[in-house]
ZADO-1210 file (C-alpha; in nm, 4 decimals, padded with zeros to 6 digits):
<atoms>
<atom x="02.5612" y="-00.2953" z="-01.2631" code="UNK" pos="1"/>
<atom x="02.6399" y="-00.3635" z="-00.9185" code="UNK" pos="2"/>
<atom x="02.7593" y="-00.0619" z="-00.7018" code="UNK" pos="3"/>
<atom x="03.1343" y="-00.0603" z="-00.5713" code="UNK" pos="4"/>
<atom x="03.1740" y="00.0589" z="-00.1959" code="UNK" pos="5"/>
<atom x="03.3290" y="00.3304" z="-00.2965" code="UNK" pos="6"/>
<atom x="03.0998" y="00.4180" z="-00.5923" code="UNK" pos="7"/>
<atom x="02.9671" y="00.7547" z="-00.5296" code="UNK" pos="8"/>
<atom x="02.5716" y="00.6789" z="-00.5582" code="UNK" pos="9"/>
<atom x="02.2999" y="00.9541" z="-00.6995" code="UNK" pos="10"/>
<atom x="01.9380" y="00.8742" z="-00.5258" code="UNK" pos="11"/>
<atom x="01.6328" y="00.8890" z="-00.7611" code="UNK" pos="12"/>
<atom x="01.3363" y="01.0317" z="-00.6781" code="UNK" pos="13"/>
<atom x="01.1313" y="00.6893" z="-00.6532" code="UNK" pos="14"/>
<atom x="01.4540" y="00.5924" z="-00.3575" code="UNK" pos="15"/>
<atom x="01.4015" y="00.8958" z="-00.1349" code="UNK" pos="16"/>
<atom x="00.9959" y="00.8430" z="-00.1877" code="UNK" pos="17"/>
<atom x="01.0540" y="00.5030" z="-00.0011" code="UNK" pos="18"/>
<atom x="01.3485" y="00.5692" z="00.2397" code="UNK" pos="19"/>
<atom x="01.1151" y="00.8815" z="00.3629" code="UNK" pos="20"/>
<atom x="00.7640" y="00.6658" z="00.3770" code="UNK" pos="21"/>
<atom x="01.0176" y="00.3738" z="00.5498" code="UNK" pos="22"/>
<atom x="00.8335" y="00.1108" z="00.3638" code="UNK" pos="23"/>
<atom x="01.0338" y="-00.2266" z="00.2844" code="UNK" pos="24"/>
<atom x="01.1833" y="-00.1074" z="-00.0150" code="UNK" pos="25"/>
<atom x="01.3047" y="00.2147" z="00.1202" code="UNK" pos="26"/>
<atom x="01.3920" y="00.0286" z="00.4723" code="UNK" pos="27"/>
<atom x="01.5839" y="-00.2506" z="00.2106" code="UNK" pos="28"/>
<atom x="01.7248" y="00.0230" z="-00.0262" code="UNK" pos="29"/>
<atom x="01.8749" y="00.2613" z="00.2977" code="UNK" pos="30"/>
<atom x="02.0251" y="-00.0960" z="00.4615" code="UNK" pos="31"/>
<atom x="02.1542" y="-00.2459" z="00.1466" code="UNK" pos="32"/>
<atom x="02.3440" y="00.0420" z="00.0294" code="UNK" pos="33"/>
<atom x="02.3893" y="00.1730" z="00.3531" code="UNK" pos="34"/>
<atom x="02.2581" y="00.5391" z="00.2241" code="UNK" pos="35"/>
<atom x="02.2242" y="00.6822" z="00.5738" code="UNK" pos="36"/>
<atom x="02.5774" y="00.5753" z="00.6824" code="UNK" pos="37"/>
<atom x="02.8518" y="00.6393" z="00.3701" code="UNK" pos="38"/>
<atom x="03.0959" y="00.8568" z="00.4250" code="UNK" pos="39"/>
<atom x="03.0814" y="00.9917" z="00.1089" code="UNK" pos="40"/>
<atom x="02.7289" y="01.1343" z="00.1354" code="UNK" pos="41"/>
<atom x="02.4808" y="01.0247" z="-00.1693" code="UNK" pos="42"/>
<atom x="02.3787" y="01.3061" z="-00.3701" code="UNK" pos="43"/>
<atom x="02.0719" y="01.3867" z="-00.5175" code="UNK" pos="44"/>
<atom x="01.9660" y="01.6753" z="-00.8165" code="UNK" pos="45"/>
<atom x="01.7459" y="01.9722" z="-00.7393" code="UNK" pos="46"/>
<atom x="01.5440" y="01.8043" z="-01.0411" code="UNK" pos="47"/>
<atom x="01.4414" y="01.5161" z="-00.7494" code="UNK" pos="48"/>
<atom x="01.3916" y="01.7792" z="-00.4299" code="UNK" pos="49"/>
<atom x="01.1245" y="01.9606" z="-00.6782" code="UNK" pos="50"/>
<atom x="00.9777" y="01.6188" z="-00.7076" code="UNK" pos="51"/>
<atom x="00.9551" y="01.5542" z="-00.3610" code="UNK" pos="52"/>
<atom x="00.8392" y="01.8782" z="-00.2493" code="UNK" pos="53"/>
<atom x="00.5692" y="01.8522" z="-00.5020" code="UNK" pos="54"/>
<atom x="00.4597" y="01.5015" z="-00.4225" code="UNK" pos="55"/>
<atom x="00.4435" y="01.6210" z="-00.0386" code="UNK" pos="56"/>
<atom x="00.2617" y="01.9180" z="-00.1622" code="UNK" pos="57"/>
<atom x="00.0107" y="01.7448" z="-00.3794" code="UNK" pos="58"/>
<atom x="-00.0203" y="01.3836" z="-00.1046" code="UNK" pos="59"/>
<atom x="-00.0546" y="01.6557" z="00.1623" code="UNK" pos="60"/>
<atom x="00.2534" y="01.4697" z="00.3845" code="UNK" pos="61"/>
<atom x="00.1767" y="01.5074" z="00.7156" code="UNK" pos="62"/>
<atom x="00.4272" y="01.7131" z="00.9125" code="UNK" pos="63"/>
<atom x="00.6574" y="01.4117" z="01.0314" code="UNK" pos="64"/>
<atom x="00.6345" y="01.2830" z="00.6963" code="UNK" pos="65"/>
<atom x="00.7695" y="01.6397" z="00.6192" code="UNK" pos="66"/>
<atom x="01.0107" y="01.6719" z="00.8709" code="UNK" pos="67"/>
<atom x="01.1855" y="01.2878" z="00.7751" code="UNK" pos="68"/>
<atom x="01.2057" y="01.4300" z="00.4008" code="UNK" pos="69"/>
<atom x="01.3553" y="01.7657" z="00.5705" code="UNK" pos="70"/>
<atom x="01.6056" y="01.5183" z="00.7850" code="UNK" pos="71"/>
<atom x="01.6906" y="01.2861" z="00.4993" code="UNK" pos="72"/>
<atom x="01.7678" y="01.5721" z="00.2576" code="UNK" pos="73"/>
<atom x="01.9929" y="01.7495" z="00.5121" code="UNK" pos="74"/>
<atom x="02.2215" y="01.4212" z="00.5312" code="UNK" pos="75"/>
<atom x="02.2578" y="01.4422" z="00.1731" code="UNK" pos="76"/>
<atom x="02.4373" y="01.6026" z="-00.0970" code="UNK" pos="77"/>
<atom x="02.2233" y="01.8635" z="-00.3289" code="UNK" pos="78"/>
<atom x="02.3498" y="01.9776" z="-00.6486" code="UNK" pos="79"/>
<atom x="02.2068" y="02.1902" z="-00.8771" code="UNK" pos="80"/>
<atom x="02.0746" y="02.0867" z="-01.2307" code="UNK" pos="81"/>
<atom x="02.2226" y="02.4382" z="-01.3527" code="UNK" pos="82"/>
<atom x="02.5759" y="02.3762" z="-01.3540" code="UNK" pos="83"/>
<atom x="02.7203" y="02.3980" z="-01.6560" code="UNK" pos="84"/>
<atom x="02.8483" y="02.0071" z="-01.6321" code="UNK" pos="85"/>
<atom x="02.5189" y="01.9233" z="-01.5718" code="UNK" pos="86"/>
<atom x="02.3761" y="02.1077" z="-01.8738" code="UNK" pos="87"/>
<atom x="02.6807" y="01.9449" z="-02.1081" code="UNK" pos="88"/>
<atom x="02.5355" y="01.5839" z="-01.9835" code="UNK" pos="89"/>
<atom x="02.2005" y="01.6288" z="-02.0520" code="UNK" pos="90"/>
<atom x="02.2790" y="01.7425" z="-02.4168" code="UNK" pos="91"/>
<atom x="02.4455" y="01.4275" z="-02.3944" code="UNK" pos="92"/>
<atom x="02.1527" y="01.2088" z="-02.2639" code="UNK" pos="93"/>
<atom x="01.8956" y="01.3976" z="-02.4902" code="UNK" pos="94"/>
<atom x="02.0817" y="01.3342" z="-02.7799" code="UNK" pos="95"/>
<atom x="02.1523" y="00.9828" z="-02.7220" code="UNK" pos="96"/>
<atom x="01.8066" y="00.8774" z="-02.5854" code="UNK" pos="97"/>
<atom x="01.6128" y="01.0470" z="-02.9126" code="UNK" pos="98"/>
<atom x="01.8805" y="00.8728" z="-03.1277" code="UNK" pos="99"/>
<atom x="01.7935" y="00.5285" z="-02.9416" code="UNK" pos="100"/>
<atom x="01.4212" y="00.5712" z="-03.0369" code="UNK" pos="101"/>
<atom x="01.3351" y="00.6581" z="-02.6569" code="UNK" pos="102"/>
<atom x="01.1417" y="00.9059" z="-02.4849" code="UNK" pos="103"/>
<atom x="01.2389" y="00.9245" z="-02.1679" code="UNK" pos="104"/>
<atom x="01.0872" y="01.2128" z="-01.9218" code="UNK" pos="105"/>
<atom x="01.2892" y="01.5757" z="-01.9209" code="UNK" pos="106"/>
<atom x="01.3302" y="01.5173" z="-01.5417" code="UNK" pos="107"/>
<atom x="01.4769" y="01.1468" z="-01.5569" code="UNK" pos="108"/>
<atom x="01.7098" y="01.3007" z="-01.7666" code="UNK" pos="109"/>
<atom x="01.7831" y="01.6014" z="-01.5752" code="UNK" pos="110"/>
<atom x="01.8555" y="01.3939" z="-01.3137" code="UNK" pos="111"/>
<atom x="02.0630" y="01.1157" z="-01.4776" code="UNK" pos="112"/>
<atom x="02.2532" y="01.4356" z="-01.6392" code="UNK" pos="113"/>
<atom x="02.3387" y="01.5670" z="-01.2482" code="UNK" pos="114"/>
<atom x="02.4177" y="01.2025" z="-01.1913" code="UNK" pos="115"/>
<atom x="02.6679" y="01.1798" z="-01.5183" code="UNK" pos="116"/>
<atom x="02.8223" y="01.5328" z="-01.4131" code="UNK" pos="117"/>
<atom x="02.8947" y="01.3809" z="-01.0698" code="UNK" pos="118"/>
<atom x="03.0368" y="01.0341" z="-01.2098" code="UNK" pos="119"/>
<atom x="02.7477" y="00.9175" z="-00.9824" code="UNK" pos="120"/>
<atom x="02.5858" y="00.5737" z="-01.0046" code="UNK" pos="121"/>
<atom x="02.2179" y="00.6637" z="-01.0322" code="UNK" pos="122"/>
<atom x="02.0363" y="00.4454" z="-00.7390" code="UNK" pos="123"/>
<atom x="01.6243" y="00.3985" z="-00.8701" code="UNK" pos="124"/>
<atom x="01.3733" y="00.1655" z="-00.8827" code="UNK" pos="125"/>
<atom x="01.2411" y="00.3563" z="-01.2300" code="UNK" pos="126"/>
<atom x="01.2179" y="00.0905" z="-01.4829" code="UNK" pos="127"/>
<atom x="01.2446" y="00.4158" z="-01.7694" code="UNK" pos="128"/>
<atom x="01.6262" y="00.4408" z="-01.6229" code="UNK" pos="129"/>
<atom x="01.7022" y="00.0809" z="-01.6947" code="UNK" pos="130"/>
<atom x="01.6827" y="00.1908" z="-02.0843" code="UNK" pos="131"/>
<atom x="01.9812" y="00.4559" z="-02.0641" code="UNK" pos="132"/>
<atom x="02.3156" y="00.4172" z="-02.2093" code="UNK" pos="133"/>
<atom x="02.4785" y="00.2335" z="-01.9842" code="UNK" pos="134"/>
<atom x="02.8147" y="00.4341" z="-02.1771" code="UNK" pos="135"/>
<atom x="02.6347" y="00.7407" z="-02.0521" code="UNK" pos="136"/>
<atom x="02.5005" y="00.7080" z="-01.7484" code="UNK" pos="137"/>
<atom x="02.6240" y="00.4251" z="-01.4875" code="UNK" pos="138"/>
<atom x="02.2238" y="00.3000" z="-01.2980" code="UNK" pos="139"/>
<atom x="02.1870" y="00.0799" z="-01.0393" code="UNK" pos="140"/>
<atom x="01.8318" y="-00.0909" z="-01.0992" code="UNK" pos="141"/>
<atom x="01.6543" y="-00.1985" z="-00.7827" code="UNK" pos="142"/>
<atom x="01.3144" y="-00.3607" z="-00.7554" code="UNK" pos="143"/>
<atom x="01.0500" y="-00.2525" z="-00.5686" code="UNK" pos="144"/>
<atom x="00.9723" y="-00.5020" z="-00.2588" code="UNK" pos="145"/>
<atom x="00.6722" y="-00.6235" z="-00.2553" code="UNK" pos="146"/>
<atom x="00.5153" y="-00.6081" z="00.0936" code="UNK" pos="147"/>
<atom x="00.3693" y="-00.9072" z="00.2850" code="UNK" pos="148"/>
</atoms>
C-alpha cells in the first residue's frame, strides 16, 4: 500500500523506537511521511506507549532519550486499546489471523485493532504486520535502513 496525504497514519511501536533513537530509519520514516509535521496528527495505541515505556525501562534510556519519547508522544494522538471499537476490531483481527493459520503477537494485534477502529493506515517496519488482511487492516510496510 502506499499512504495517501491525507491517509490518517497509526505509528507502530518499531517507528517511534527509531524516530526517538533518530537513527536513519527513524530520521527517513519522520521525513518521508512527514510524521512530525501533518496536520492531522498520527496516532498511536496505548498497546505501543506500554511498549515504549517498557523498552526505556528495561534499555535504561537515558533522560534525553526519555524526554524525546516524552516530546514525540505529546505531538501525537493516543487512543486507548479499551474502546469498545477497538475491542470489536480485534475480535475481528483474532479471528481472521487464527483462521489464516497465523500467530501473530496479542499486542500487534491490539494495535492493528486501534489502528482498524481509527481507519488508520498502520505505519511499521514489523515484517509480522505485512501478513494481516490487507481487507482488515490497511499497513504501510517500511524497511529498516541499513546504516553506513
Amino acid at each position: 500500500m502506499t499512504l495517501r496525504p491525507d491517509d490518517l497514519i497509526s505509528l507502530d511501536t518499531n517507528v517511534l523506537v527509531h524516530w526517538i533513537r533518530q537513527n536513519d530509519t527513524g530520521i527517513q520514516l519522520r521525513d518521508t511521511y512527514r510524521l512530525h509535521e501533518r496536520t492531522d496528527r498520527p496516532i498511536y495505541s496505548t498497546i505501543v506507549e506500554g511498549e515504549l515505556r517498557a523498552l526505556a525501562n528495561f534499555l535504561k534510556w537515558k533522560d534525553d532519550k526519555v524526554e524525546r519519547l516524552e516530546t514525540i508522544l505529546a505531538e501525537l494522538v493516543r487512543v486507548d486499546a479499551g474502546l469498545a471499537d477497538v475491542v470489536k476490531a480485534y475480535a475481528d483481527i483474532y479471528s481472521a489471523d487464527r483462521a489464516g493459520g497465523h500467530n501473530t503477537g496479542q499486542n500487534d494485534m491490539w494495535i492493528a485493532a486501534t489502528t482498524k477502529a481509527a481507519g488508520a493506515v498502520l505505519l511499521t517496519c514489523d515484517d509480522d504486520c505485512v501478513r494481516m488482511n490487507p481487507g482488515l487492516v490497511a499497513v504501510e510496510h517500511v524497511p529498516t535502513v541499513k546504516s553506513s
